[in-house]
N, CA, C and O atoms as a GROMACS GRO file, in nm:
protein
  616
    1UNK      N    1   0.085  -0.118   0.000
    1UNK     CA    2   0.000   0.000   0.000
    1UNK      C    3   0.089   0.123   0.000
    1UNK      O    4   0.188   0.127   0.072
    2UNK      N    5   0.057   0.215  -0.073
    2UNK     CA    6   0.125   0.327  -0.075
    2UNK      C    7   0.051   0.431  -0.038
    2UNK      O    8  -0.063   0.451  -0.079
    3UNK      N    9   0.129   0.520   0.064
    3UNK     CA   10   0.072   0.648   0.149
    3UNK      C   11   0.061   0.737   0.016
    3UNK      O   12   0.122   0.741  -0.091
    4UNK      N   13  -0.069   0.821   0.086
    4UNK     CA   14  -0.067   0.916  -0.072
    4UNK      C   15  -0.022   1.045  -0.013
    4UNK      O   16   0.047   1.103  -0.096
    5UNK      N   17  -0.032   1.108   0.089
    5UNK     CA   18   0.076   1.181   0.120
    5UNK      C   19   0.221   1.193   0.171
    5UNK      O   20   0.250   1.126   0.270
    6UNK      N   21   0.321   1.275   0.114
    6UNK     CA   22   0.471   1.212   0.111
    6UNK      C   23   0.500   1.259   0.291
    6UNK      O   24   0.507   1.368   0.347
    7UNK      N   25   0.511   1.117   0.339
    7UNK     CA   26   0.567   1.149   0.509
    7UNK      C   27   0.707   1.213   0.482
    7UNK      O   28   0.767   1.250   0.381
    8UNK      N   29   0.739   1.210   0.645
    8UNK     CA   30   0.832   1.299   0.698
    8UNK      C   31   0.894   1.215   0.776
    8UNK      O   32   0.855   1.155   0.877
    9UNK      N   33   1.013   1.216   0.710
    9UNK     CA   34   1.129   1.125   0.797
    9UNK      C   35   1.160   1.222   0.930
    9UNK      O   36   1.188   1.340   0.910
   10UNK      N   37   1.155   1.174   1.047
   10UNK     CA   38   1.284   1.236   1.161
   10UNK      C   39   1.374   1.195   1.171
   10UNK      O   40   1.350   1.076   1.149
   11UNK      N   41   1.493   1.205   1.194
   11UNK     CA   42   1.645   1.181   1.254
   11UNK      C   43   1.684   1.216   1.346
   11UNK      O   44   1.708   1.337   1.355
   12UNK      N   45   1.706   1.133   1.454
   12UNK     CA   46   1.728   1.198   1.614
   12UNK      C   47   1.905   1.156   1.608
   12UNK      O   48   1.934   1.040   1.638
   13UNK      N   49   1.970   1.211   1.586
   13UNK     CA   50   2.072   1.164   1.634
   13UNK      C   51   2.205   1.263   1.691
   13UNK      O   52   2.209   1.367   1.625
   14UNK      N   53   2.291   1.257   1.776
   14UNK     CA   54   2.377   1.419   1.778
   14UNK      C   55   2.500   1.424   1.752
   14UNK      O   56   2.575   1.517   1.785
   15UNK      N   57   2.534   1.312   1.684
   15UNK     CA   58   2.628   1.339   1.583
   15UNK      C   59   2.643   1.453   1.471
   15UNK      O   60   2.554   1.427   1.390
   16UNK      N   61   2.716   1.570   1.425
   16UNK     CA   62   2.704   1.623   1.351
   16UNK      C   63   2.716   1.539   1.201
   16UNK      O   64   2.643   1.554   1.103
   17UNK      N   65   2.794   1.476   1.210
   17UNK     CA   66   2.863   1.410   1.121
   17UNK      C   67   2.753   1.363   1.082
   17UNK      O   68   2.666   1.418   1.015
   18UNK      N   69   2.758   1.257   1.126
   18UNK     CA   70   2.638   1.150   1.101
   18UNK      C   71   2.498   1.212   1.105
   18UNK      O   72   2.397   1.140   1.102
   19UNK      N   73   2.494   1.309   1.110
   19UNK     CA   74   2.361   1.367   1.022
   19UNK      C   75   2.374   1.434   0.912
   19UNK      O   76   2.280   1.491   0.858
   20UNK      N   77   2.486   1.432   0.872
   20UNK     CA   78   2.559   1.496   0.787
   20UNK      C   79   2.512   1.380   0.610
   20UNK      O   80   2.439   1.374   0.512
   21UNK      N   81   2.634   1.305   0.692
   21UNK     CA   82   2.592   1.144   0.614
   21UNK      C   83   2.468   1.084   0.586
   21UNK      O   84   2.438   1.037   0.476
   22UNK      N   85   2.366   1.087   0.724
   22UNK     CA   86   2.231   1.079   0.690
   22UNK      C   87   2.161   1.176   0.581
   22UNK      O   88   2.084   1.140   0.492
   23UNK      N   89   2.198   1.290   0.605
   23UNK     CA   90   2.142   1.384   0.486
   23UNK      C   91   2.188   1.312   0.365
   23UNK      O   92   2.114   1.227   0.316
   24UNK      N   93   2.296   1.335   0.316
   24UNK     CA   94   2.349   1.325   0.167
   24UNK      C   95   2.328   1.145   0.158
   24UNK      O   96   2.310   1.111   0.041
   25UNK      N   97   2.327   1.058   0.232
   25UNK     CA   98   2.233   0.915   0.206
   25UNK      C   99   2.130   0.980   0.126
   25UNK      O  100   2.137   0.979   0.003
   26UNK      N  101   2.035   1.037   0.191
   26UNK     CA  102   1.898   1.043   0.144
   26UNK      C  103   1.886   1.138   0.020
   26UNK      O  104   1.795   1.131  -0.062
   27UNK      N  105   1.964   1.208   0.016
   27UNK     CA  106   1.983   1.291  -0.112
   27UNK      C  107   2.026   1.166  -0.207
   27UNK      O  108   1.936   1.113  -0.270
   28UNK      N  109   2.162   1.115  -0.221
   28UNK     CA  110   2.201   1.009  -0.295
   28UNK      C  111   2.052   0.887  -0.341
   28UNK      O  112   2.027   0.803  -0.427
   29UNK      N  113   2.014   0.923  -0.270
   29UNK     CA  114   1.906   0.767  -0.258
   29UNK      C  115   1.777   0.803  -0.332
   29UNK      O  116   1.676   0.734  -0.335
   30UNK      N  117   1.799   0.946  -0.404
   30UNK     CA  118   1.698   1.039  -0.416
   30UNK      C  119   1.498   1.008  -0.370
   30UNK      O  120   1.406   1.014  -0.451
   31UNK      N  121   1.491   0.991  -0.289
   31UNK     CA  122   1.413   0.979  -0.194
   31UNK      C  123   1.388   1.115  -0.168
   31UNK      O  124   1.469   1.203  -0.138
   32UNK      N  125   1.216   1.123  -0.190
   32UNK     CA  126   1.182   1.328  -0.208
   32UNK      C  127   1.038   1.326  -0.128
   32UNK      O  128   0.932   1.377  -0.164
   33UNK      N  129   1.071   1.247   0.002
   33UNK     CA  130   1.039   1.291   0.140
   33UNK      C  131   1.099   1.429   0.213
   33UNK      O  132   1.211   1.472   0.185
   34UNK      N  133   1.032   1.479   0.288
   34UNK     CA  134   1.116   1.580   0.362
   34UNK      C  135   1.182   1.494   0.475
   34UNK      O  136   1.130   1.387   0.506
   35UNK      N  137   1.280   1.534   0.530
   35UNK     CA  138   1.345   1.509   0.623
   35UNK      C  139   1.433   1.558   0.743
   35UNK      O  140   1.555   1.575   0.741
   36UNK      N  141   1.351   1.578   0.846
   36UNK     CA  142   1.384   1.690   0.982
   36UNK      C  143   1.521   1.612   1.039
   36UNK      O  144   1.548   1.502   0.992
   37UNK      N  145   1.612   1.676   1.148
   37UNK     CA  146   1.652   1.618   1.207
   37UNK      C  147   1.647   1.709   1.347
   37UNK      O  148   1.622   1.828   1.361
   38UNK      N  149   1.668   1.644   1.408
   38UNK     CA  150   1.693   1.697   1.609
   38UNK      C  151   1.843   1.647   1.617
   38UNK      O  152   1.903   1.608   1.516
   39UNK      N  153   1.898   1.651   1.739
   39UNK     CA  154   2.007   1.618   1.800
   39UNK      C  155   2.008   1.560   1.955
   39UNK      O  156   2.110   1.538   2.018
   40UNK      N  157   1.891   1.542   1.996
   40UNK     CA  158   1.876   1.458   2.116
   40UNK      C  159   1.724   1.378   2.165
   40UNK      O  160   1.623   1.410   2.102
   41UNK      N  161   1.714   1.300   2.250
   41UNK     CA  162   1.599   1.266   2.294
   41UNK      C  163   1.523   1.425   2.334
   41UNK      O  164   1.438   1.439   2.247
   42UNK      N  165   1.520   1.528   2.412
   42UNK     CA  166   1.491   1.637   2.464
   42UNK      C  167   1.427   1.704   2.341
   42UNK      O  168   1.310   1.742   2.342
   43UNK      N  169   1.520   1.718   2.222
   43UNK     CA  170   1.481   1.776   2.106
   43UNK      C  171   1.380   1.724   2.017
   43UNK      O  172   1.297   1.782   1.947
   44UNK      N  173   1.410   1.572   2.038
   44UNK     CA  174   1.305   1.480   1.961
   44UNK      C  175   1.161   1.466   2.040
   44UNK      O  176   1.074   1.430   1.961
   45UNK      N  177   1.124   1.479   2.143
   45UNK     CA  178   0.988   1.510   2.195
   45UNK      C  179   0.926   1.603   2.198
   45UNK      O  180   0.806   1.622   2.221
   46UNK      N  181   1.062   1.709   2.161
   46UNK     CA  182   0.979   1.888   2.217
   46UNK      C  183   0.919   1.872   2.029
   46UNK      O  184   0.798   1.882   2.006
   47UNK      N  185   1.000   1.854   1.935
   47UNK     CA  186   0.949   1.814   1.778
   47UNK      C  187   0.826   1.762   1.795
   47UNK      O  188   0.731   1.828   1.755
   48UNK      N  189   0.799   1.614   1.868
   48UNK     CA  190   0.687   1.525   1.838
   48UNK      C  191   0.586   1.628   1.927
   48UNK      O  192   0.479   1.659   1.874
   49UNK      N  193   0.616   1.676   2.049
   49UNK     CA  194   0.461   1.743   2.130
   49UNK      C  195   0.516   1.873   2.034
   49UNK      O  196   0.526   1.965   2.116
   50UNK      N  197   0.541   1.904   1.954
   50UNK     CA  198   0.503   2.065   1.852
   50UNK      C  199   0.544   2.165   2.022
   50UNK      O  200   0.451   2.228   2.074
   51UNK      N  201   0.645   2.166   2.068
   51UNK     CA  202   0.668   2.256   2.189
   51UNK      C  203   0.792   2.322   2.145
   51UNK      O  204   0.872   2.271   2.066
   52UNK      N  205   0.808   2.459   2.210
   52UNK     CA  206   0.942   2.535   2.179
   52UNK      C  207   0.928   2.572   2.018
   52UNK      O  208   0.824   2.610   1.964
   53UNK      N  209   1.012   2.559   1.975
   53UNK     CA  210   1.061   2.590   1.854
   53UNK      C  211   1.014   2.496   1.732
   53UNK      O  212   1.036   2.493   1.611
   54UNK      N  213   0.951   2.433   1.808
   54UNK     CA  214   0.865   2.339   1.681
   54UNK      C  215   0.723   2.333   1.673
   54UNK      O  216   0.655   2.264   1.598
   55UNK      N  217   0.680   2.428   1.776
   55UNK     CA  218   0.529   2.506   1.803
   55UNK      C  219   0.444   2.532   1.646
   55UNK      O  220   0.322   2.523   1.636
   56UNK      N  221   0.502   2.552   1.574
   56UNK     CA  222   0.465   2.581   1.384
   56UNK      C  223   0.450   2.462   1.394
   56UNK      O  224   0.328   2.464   1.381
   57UNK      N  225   0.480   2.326   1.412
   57UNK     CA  226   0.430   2.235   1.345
   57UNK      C  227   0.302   2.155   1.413
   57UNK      O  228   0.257   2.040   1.406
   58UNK      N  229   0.270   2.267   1.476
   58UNK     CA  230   0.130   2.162   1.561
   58UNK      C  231   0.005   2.108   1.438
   58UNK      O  232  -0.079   2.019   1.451
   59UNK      N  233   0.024   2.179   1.347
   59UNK     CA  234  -0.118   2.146   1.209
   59UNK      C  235  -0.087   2.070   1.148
   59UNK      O  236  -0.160   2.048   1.051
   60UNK      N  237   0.045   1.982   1.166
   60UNK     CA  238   0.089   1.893   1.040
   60UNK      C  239   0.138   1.739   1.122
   60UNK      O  240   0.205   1.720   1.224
   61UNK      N  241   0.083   1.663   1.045
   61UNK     CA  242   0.158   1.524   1.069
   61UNK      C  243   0.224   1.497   1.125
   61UNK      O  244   0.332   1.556   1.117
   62UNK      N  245   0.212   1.420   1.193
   62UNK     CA  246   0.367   1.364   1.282
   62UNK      C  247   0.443   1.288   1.188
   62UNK      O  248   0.365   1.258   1.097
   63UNK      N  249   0.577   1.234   1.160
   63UNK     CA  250   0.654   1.190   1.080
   63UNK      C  251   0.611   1.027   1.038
   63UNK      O  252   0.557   0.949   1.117
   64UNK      N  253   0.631   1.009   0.958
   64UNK     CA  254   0.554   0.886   0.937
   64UNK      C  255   0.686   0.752   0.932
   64UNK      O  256   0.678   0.645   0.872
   65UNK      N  257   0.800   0.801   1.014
   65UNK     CA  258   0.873   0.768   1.080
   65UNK      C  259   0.985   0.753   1.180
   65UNK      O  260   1.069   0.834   1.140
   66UNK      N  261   1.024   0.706   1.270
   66UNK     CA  262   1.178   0.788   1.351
   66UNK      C  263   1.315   0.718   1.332
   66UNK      O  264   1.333   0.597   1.352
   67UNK      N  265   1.402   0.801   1.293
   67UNK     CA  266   1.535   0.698   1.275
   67UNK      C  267   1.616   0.752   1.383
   67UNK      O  268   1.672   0.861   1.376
   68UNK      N  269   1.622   0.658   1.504
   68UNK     CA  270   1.656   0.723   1.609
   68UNK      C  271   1.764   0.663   1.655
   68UNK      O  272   1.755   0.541   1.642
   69UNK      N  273   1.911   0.717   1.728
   69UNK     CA  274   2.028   0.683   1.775
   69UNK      C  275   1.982   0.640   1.899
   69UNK      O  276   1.869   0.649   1.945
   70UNK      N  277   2.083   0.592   1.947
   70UNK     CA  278   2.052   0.534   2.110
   70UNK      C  279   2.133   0.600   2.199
   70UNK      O  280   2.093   0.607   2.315
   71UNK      N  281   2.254   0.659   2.165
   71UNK     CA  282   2.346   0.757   2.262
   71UNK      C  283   2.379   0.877   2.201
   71UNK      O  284   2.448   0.910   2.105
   72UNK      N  285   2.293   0.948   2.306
   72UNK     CA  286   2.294   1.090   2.292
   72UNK      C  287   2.280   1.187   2.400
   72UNK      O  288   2.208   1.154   2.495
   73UNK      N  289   2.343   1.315   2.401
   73UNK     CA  290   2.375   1.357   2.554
   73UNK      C  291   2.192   1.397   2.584
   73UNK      O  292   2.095   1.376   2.511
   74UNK      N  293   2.198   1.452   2.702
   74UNK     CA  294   2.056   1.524   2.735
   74UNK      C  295   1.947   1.418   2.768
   74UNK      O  296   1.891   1.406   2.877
   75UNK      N  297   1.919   1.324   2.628
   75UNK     CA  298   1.803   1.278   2.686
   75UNK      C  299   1.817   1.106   2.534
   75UNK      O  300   1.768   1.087   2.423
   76UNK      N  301   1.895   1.039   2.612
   76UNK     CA  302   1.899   0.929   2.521
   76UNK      C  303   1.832   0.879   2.450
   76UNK      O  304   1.717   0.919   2.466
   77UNK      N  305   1.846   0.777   2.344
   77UNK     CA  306   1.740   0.729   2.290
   77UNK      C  307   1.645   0.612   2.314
   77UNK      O  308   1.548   0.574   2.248
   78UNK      N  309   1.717   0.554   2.465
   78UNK     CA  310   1.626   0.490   2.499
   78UNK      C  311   1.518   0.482   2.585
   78UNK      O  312   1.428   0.397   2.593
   79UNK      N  313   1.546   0.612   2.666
   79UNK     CA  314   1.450   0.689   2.725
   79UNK      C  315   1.361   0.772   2.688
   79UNK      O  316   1.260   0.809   2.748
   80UNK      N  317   1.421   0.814   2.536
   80UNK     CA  318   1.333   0.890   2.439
   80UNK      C  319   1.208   0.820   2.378
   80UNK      O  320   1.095   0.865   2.362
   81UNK      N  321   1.254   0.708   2.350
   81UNK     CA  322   1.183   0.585   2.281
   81UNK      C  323   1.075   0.524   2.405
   81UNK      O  324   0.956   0.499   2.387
   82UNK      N  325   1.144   0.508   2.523
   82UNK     CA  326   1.030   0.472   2.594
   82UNK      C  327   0.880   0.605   2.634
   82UNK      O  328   0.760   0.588   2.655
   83UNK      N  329   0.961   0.717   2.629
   83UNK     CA  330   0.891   0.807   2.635
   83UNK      C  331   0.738   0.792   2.507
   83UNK      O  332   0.618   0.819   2.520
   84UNK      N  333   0.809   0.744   2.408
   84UNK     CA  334   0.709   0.820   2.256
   84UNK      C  335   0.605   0.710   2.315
   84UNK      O  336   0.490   0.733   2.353
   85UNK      N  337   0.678   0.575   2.313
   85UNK     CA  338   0.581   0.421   2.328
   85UNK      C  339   0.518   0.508   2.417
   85UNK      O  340   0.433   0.576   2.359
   86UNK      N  341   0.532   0.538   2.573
   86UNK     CA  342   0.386   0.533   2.657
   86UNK      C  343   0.331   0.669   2.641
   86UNK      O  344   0.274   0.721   2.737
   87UNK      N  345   0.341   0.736   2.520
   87UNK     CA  346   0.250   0.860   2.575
   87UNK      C  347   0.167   0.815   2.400
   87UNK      O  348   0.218   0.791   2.290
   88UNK      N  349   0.002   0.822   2.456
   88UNK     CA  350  -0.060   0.786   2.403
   88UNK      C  351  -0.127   0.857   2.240
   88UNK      O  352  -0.221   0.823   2.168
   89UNK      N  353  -0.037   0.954   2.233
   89UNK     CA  354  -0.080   1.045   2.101
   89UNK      C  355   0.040   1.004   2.035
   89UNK      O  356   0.029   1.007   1.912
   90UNK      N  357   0.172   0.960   2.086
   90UNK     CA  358   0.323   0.939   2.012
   90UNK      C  359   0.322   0.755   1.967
   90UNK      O  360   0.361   0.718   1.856
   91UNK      N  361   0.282   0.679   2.051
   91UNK     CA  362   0.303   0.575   2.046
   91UNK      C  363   0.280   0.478   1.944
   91UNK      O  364   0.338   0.370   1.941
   92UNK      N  365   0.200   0.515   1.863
   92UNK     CA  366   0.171   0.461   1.670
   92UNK      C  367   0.285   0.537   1.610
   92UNK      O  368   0.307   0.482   1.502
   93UNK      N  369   0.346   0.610   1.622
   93UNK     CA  370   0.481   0.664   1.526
   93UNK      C  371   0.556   0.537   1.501
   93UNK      O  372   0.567   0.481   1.610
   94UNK      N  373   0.639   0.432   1.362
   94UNK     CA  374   0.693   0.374   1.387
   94UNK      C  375   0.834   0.434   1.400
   94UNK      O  376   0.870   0.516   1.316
   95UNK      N  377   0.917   0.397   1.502
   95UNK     CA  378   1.062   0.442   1.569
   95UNK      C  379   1.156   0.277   1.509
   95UNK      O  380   1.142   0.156   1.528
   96UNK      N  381   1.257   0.371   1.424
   96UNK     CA  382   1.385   0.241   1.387
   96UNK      C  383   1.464   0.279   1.414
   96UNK      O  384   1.485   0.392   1.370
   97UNK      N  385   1.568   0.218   1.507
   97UNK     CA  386   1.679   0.181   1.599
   97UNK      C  387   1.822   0.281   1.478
   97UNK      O  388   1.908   0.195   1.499
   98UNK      N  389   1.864   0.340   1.424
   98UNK     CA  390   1.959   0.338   1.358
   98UNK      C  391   2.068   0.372   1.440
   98UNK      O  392   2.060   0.481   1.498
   99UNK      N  393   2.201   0.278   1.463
   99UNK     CA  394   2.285   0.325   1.603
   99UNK      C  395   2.453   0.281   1.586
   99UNK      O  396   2.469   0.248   1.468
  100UNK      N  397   2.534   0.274   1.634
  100UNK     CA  398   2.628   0.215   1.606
  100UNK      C  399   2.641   0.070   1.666
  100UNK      O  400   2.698  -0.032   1.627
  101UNK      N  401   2.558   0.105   1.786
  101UNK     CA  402   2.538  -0.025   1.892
  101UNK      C  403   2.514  -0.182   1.820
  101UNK      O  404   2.414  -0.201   1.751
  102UNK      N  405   2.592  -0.264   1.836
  102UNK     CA  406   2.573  -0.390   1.806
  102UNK      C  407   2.534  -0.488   1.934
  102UNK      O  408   2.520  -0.609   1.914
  103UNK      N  409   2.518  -0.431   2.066
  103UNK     CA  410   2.474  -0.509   2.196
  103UNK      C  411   2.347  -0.584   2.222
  103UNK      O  412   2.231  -0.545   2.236
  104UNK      N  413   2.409  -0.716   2.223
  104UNK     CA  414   2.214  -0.768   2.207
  104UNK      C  415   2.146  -0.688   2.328
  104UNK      O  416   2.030  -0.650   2.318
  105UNK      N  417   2.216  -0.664   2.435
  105UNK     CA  418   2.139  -0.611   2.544
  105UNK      C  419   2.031  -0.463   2.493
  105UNK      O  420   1.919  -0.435   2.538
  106UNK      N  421   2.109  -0.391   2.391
  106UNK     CA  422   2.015  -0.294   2.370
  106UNK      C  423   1.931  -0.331   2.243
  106UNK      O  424   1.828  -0.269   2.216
  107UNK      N  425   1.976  -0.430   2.169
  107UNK     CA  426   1.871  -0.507   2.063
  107UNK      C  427   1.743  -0.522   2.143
  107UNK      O  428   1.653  -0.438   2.130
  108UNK      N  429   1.732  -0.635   2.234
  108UNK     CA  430   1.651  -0.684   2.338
  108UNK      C  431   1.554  -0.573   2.377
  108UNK      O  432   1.434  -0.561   2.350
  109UNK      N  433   1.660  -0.473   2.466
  109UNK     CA  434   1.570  -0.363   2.529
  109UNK      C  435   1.470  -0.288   2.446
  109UNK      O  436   1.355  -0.259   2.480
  110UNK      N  437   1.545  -0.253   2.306
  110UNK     CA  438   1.439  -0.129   2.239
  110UNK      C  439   1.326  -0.209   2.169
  110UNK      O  440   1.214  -0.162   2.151
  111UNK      N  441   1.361  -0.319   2.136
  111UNK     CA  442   1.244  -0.431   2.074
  111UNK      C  443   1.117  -0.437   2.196
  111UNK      O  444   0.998  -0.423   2.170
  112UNK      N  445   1.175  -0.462   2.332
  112UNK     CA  446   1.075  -0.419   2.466
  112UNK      C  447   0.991  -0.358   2.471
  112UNK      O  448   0.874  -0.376   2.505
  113UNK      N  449   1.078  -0.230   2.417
  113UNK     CA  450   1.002  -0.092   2.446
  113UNK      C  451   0.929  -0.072   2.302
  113UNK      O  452   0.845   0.018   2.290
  114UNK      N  453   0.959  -0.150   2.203
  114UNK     CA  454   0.802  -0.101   2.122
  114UNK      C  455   0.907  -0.076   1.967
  114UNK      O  456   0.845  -0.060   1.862
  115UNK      N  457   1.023  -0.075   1.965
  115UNK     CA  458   1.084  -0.025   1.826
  115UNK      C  459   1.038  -0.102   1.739
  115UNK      O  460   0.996  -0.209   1.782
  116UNK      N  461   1.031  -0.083   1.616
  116UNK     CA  462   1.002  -0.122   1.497
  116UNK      C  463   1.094  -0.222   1.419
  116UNK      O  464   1.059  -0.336   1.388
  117UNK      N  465   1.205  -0.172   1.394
  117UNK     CA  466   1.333  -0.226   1.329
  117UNK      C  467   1.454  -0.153   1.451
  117UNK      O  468   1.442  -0.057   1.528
  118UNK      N  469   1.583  -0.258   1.422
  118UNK     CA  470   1.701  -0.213   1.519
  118UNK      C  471   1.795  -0.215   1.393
  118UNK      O  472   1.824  -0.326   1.346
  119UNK      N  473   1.839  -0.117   1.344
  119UNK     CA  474   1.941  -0.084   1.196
  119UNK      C  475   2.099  -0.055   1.291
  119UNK      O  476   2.103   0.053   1.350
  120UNK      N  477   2.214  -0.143   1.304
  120UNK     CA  478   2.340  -0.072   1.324
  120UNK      C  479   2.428  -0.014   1.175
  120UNK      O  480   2.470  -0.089   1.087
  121UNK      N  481   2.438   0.106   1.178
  121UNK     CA  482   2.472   0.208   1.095
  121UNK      C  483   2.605   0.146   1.030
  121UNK      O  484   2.680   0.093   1.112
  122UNK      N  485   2.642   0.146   0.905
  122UNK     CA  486   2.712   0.059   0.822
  122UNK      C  487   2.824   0.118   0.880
  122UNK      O  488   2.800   0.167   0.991
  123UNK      N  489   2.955   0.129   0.835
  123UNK     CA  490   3.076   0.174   0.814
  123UNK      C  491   3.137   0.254   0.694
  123UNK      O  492   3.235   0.328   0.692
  124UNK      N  493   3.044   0.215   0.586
  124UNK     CA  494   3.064   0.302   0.504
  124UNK      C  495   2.990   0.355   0.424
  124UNK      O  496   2.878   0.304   0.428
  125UNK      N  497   3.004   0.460   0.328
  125UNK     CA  498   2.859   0.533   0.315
  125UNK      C  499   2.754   0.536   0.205
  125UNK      O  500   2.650   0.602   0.198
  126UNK      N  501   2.836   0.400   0.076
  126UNK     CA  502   2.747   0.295   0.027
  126UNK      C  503   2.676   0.197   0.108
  126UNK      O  504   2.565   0.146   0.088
  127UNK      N  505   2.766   0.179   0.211
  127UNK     CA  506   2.598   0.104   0.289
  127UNK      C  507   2.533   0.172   0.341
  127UNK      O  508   2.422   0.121   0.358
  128UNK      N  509   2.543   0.290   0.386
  128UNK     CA  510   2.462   0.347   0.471
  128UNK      C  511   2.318   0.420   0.344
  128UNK      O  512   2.202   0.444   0.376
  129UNK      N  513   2.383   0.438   0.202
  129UNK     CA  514   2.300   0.485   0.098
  129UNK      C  515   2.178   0.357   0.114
  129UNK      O  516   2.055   0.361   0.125
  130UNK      N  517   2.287   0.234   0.111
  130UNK     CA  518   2.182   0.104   0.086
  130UNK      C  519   2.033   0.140   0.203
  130UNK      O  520   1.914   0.162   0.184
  131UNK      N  521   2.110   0.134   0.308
  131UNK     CA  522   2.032   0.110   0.398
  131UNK      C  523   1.886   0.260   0.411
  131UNK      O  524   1.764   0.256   0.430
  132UNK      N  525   1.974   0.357   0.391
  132UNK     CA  526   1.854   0.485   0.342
  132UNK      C  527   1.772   0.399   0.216
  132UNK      O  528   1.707   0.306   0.264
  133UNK      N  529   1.764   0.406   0.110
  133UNK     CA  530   1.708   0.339  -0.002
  133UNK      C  531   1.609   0.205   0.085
  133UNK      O  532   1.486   0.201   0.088
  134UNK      N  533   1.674   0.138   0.129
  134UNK     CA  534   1.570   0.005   0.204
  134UNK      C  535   1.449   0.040   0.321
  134UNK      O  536   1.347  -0.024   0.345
  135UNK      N  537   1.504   0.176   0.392
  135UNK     CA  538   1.423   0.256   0.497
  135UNK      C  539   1.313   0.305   0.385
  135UNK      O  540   1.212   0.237   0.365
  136UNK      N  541   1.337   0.419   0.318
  136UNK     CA  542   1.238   0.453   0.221
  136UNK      C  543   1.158   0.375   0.118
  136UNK      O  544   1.054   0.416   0.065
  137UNK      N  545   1.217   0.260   0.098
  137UNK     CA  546   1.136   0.169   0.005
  137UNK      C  547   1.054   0.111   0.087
  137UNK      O  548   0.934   0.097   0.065
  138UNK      N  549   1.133   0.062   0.219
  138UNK     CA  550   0.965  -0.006   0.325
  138UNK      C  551   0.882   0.084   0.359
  138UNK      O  552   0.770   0.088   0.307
  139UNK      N  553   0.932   0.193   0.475
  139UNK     CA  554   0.834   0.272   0.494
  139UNK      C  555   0.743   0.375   0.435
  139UNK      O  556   0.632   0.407   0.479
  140UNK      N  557   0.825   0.437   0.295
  140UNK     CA  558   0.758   0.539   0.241
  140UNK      C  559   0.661   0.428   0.132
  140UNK      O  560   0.542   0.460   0.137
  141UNK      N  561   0.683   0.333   0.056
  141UNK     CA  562   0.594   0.280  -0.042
  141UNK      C  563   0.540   0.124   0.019
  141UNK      O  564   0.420   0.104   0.004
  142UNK      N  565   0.582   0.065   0.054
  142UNK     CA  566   0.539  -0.073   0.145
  142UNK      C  567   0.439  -0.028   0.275
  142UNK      O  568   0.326  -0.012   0.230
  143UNK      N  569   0.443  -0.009   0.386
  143UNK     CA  570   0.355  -0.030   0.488
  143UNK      C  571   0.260   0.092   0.462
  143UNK      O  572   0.286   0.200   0.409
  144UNK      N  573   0.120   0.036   0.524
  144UNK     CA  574   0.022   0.136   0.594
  144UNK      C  575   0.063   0.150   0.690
  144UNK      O  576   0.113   0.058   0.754
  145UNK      N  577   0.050   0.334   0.752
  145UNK     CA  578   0.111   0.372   0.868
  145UNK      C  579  -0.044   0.447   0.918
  145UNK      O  580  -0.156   0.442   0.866
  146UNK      N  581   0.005   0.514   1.038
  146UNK     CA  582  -0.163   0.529   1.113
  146UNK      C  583  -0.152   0.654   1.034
  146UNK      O  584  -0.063   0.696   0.960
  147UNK      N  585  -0.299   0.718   1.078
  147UNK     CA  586  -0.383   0.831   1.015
  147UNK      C  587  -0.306   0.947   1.049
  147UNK      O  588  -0.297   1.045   0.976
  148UNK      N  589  -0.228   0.930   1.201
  148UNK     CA  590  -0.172   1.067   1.272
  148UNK      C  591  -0.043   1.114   1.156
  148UNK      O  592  -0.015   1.223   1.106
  149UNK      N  593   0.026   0.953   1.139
  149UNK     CA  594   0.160   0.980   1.044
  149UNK      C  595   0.146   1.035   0.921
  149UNK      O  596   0.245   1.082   0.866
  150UNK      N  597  -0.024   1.037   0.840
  150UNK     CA  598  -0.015   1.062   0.658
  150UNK      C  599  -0.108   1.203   0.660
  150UNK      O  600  -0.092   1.305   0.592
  151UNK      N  601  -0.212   1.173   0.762
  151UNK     CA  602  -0.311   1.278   0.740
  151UNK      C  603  -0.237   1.463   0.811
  151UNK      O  604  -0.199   1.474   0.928
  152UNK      N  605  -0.233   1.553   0.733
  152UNK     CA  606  -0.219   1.679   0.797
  152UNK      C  607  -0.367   1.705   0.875
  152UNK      O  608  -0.482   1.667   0.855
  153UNK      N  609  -0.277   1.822   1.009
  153UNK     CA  610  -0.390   1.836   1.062
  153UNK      C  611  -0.443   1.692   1.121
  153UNK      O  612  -0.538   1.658   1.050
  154UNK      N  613  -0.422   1.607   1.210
  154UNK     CA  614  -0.448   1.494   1.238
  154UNK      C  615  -0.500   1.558   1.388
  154UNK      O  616  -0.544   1.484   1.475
   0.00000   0.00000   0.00000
């Protein structure tokens, strides 16, 4: 099934770099979603509740996905992630693991808490294109996602 409006990728991660790389992935992958990024758990909730500086986006969609790191200063991603799961307007967002982490212990945990997919971030930046291209081919043209993620104004 294909969404008929084009979602909105997030990227939580606070690497400069590596959002850097995430950008030009998704450029390379030409994939013509928009695509936000934050730099922490703190930043990535004040985005999802439309608070602070992301107050403009209270009329529009929530992202119709999260590609979220797991270590990050302020407010991690696995506390971030448990956050979205129990609050009941965030918790249909699907959230994918993208991290350097290869620890089954945090495989285990974020699968717990509700993640979608657990992606460890390639090494180099043909895989990491691959892996943008495989994110956007499942989520943007493969799955139905909820009403909050496609519909504006939800």
């Amino acid at each position: 099934m294909r969404n008929t409006a084009p979602i909105t990728i997030l990227v939580a991660d606070d690497d400069a770099d590596d959002r850097m790389l995430i950008e030009d992935a998704f450029e390379e992958s030409l994939l013509q979603n928009p695509v936000d990024f934050v730099e922490d758990g703190e930043q990535l909730l004040e985005y999802l509740r439309r608070e602070g500086k992301y107050e403009s986006l209270k009329d529009q969609a929530f992202p119709g996905v999260i590609l979220l790191d797991l270590n990050m200063p302020r407010m991690c991603g696995r506390t971030a992630l448990a956050k979205i799961k129990e609050d009941p307007d965030l918790c249909r967002i699907p959230v994918v693991i993208l991290t350097t982490s290869k620890a089954e212990e945090d495989i285990i945990r974020t699968y717990g808490l509700g993640v979608s997919s657990f992606i460890t971030k390639p090494v180099t930046f043909d895989g990491l294109i691959d892996v943008v291209k495989a994110i956007g081919h499942y989520w943007v043209e493969i799955v139905a996602l909820p009403p909050e993620c496609t519909d504006r104004a939800a």
